[in-house]
C-alpha positions as CSV (number, residue, x, y, z in Angstrom):
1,X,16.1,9.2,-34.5
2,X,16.4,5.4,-34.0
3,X,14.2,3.3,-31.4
4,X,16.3,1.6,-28.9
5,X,17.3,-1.9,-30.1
6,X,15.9,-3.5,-26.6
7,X,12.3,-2.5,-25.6
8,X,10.9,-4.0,-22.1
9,X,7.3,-4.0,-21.4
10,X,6.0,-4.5,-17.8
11,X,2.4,-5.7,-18.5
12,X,0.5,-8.0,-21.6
13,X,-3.2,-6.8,-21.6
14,X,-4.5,-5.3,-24.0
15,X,-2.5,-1.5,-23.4
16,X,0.9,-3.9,-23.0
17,X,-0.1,-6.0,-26.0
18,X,-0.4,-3.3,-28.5
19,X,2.8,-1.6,-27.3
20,X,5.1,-4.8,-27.8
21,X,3.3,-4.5,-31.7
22,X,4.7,-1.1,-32.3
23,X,8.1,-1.5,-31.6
24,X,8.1,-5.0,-32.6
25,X,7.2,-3.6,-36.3
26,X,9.3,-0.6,-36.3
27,X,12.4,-3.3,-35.7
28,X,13.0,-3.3,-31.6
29,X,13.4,-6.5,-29.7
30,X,10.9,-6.8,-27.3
31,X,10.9,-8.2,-23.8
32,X,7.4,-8.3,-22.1
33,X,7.2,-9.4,-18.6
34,X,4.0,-10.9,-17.1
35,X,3.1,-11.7,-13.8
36,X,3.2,-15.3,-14.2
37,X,3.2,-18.1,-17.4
38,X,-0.2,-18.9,-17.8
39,X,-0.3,-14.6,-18.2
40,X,2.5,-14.9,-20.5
41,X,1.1,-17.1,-22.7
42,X,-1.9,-15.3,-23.7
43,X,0.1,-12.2,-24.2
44,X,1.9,-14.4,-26.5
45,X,-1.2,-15.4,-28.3
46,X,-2.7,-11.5,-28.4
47,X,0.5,-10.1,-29.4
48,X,0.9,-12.9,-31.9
49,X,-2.9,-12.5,-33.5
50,X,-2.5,-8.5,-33.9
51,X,0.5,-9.0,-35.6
52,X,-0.8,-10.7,-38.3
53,X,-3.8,-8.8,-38.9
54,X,-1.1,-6.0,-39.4
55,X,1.4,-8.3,-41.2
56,X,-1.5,-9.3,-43.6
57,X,-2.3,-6.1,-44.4
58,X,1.4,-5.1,-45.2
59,X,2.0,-2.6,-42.5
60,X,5.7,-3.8,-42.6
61,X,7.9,-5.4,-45.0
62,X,9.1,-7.8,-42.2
63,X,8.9,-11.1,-42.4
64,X,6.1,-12.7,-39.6
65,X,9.0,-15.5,-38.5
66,X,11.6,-11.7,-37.7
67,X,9.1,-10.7,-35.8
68,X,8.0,-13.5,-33.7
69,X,11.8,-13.9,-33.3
70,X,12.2,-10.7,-31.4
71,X,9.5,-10.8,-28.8
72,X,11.0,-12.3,-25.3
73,X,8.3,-13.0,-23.2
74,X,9.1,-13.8,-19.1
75,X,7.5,-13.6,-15.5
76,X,10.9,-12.4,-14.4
77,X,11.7,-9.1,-14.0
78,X,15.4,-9.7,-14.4
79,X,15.4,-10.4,-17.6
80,X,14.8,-6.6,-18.4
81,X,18.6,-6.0,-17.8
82,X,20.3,-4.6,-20.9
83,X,16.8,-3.1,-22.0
84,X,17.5,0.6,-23.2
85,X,13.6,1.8,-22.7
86,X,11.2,-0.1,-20.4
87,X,7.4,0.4,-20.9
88,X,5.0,0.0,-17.8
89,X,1.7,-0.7,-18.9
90,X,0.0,-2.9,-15.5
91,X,-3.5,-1.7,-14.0
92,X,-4.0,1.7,-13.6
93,X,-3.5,2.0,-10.2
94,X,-0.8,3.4,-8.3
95,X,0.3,1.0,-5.8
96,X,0.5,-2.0,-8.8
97,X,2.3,0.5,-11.2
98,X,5.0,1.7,-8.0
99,X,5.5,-1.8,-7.8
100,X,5.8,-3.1,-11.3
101,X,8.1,0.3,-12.1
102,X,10.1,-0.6,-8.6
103,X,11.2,-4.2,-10.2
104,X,11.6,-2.5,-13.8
105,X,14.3,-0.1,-12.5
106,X,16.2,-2.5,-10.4
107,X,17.0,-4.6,-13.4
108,X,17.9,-1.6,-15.6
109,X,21.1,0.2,-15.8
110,X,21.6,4.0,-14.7
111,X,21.4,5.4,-18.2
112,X,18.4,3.4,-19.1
113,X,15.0,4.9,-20.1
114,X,11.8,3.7,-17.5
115,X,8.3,5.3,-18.5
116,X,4.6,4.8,-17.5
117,X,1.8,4.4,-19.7
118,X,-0.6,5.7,-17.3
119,X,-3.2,8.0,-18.1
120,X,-4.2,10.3,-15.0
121,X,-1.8,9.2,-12.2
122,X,0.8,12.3,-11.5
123,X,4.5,11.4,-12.7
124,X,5.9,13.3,-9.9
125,X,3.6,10.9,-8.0
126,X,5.1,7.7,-9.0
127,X,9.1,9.1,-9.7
128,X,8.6,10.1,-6.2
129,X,9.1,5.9,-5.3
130,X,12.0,5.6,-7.5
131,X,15.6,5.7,-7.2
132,X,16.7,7.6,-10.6
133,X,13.2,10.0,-11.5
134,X,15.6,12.2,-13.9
135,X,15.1,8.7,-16.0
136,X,11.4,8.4,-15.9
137,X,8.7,10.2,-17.7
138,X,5.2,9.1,-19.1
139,X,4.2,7.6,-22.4
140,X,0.7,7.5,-22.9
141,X,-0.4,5.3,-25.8
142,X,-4.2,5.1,-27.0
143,X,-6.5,1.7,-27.1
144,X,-6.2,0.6,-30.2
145,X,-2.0,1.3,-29.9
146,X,-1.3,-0.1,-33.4
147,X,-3.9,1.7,-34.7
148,X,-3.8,5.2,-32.5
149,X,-1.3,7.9,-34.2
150,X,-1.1,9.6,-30.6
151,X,1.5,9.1,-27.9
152,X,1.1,11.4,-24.7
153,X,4.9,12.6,-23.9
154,X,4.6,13.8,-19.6
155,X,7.6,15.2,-18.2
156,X,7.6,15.2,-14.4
157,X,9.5,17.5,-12.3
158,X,12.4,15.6,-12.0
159,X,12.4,14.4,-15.7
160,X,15.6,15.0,-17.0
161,X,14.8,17.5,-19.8
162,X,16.7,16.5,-22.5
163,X,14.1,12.8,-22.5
164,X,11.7,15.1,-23.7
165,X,13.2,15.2,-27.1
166,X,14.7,11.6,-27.0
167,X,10.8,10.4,-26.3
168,X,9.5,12.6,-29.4
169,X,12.2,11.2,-31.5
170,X,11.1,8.0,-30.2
171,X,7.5,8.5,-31.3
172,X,8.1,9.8,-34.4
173,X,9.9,6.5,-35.3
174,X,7.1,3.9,-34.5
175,X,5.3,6.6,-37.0
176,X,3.2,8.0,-34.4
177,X,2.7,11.7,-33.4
178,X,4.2,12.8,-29.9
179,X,2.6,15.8,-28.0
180,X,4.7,17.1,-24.7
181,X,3.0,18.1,-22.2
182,X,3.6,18.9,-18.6
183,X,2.4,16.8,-15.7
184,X,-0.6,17.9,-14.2
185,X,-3.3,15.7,-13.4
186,X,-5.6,14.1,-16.0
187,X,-2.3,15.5,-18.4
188,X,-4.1,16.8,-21.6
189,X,-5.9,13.9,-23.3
190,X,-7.6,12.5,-20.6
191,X,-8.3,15.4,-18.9
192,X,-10.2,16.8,-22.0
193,X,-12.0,13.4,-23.3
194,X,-13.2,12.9,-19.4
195,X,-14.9,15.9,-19.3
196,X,-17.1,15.3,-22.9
197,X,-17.5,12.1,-21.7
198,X,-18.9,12.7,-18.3
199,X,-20.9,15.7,-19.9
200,X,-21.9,13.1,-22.2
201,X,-23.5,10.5,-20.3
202,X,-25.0,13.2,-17.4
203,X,-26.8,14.2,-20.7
204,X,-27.9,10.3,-21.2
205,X,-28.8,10.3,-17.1
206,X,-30.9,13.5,-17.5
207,X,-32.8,12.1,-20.7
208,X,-31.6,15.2,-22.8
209,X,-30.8,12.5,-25.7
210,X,-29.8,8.5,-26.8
211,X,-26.2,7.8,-26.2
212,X,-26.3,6.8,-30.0
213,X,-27.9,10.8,-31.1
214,X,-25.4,12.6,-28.6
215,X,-22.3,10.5,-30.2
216,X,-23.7,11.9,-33.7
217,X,-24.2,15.0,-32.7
218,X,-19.9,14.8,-32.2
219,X,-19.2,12.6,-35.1
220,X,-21.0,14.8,-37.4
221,X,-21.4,18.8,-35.9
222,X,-17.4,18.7,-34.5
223,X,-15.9,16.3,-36.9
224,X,-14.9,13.5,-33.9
225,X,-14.0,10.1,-35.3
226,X,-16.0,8.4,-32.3
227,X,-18.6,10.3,-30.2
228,X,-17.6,10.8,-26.7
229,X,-19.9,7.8,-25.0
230,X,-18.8,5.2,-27.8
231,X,-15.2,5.8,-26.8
232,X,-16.2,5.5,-23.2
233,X,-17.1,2.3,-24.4
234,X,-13.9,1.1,-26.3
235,X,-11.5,2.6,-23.0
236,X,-13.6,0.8,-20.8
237,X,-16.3,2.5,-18.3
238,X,-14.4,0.6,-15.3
239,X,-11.0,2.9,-16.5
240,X,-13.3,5.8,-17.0
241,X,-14.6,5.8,-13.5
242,X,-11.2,5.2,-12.3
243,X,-9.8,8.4,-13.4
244,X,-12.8,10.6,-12.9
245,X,-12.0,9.5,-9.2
246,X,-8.2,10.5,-9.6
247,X,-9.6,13.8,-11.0
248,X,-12.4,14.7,-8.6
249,X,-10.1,14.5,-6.1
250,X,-7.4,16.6,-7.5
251,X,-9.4,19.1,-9.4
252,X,-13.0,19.2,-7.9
253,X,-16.4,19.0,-8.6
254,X,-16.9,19.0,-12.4
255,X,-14.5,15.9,-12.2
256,X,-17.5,14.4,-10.3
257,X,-18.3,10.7,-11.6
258,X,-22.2,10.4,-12.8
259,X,-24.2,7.9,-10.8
260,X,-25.4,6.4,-13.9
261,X,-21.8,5.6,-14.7
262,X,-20.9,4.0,-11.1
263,X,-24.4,2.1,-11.8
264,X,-22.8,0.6,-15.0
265,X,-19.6,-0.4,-13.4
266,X,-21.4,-2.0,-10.3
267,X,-23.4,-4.3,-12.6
268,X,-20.2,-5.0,-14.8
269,X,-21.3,-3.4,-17.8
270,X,-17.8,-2.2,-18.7
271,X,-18.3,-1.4,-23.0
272,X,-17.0,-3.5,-25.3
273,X,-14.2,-5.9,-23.0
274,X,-18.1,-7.2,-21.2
275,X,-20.2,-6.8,-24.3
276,X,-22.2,-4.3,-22.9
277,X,-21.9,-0.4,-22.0
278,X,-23.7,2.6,-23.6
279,X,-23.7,0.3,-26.6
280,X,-24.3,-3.9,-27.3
281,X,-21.2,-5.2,-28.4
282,X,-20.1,-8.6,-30.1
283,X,-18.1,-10.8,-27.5
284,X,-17.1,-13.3,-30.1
């Protein structure tokens, strides 16, 4: 399957950012829309310095001038009309991503394609503010996107089936692997990693063993690339808190966030975006 020739992206951080890469390399022209210029500008410049990192190492035979040609980048939601798929990718948290997906699908037309890259908050939840939910599913890419092979497919309730293959198609051509899965909260992948992770650091709060020994204890005994409290790191421990909340609510007490965790976040040690979280990290 092809990838839709015009790709919005509601959001330039870092999740944002790495999306606008994929399907700037695999050929789509991209659209990114960020809440104001000064915003847009450094969403430019991130979007600009992982693309040559990949460009150097000849992850495309594009030229960097074709790419840098195709990336559109506004604070005005408008100029989304005409895009076939629109990407959310703002904070995770539901009011911001109702609102940012509300001004998405007012631009779009009725057959185009409008998806959140959220990684706990129900689909049903947020389709349930919009006019045309048979259009709208989740696509969950992973921190580092260019470099992640995964991409989280959720099909709500209202999810018009047949997306379900269009999405995996999708996937498969920014050469990344799609899994489908139903939503339910937490999904698969975040409902898994949360609960090694908060295993994980209760293990750290109890003083069973060093973050760095329970992380290769995983890397080494279960084959994981990154041990559980390293990732925590990399996603962020503010993120991580904010979804064991989501899931401690909807699913109970093993969801329950570790004070030693809410400790961290309180004194803004956040992993590797502050430089600091179960691990020292280089800021420069």
């Amino acid at each position: 399957m092809t990838l839709p020739e015009r790709v919005g992206i509601v959001g330039g951080g870092r999740m944002g950012a790495g999306i606008a890469h994929a399907f700037l390399l695999a050929g789509s022209d991209v659209t990114l829309v960020e809440r104001d210029a000064a915003s847009g500008d450094a969403a430019r410049e991130r979007i600009a310095e992982s693309l040559r990192r990949s460009l150097e190492r000849g992850a495309t035979a594009r030229t960097p001038a074709d790419v840098a040609s195709r990336l559109h980048v506004t604070a005005d939601a408008e100029d989304l009309r005409g895009s076939e798929l629109v990407v959310e990718a703002v904070f995770e948290d539901r009011d911001v991503k109702v609102a940012a997906l509300r001004r998405a699908e007012a631009a779009l037309g009725a057959d185009a394609v409008l998806a959140s890259n959220t990684s706990s908050i129900p689909i049903g939840d947020l389709a349930a503010a919009l006019d045309r939910p048979a259009r709208f599913l989740g696509l969950h890419f992973f921190n580092p996107v260019p470099s992640s092979a995964l991409v989280e497919v959720v099909i709500g309730a209202e999810t018009d089936p047949a997306l379900a293959d269009t999405a995996r198609g999708w996937v498969a051509a920014l050469g990344k692997a799609p899994v489908v899965v139903r939503d339910a909260p937490g999904f698969a992948s975040s409902r898994l990693g949360l609960a090694l992770a908060l295993e994980a650091i209760r293990m750290v709060e109890d003083g069973v063993a060093s973050a760095a020994d329970i992380d290769t204890a995983m890397e080494l005994g279960y084959r994981h690339a990154t041990g559980p409290l390293r990732t925590t790191d990399i996603v962020g421990l503010d993120v991580r808190l904010g979804i064991a909340e989501q899931l401690h609510a909807a699913l109970g007490e093993r969801f329950a966030p570790p004070e030693l965790l809410r400790r961290l976040v309180a004194e803004g040690h956040l992993g590797r975006k502050s430089g600091r979280g179960f691990y020292e990290w280089s800021t420069g």
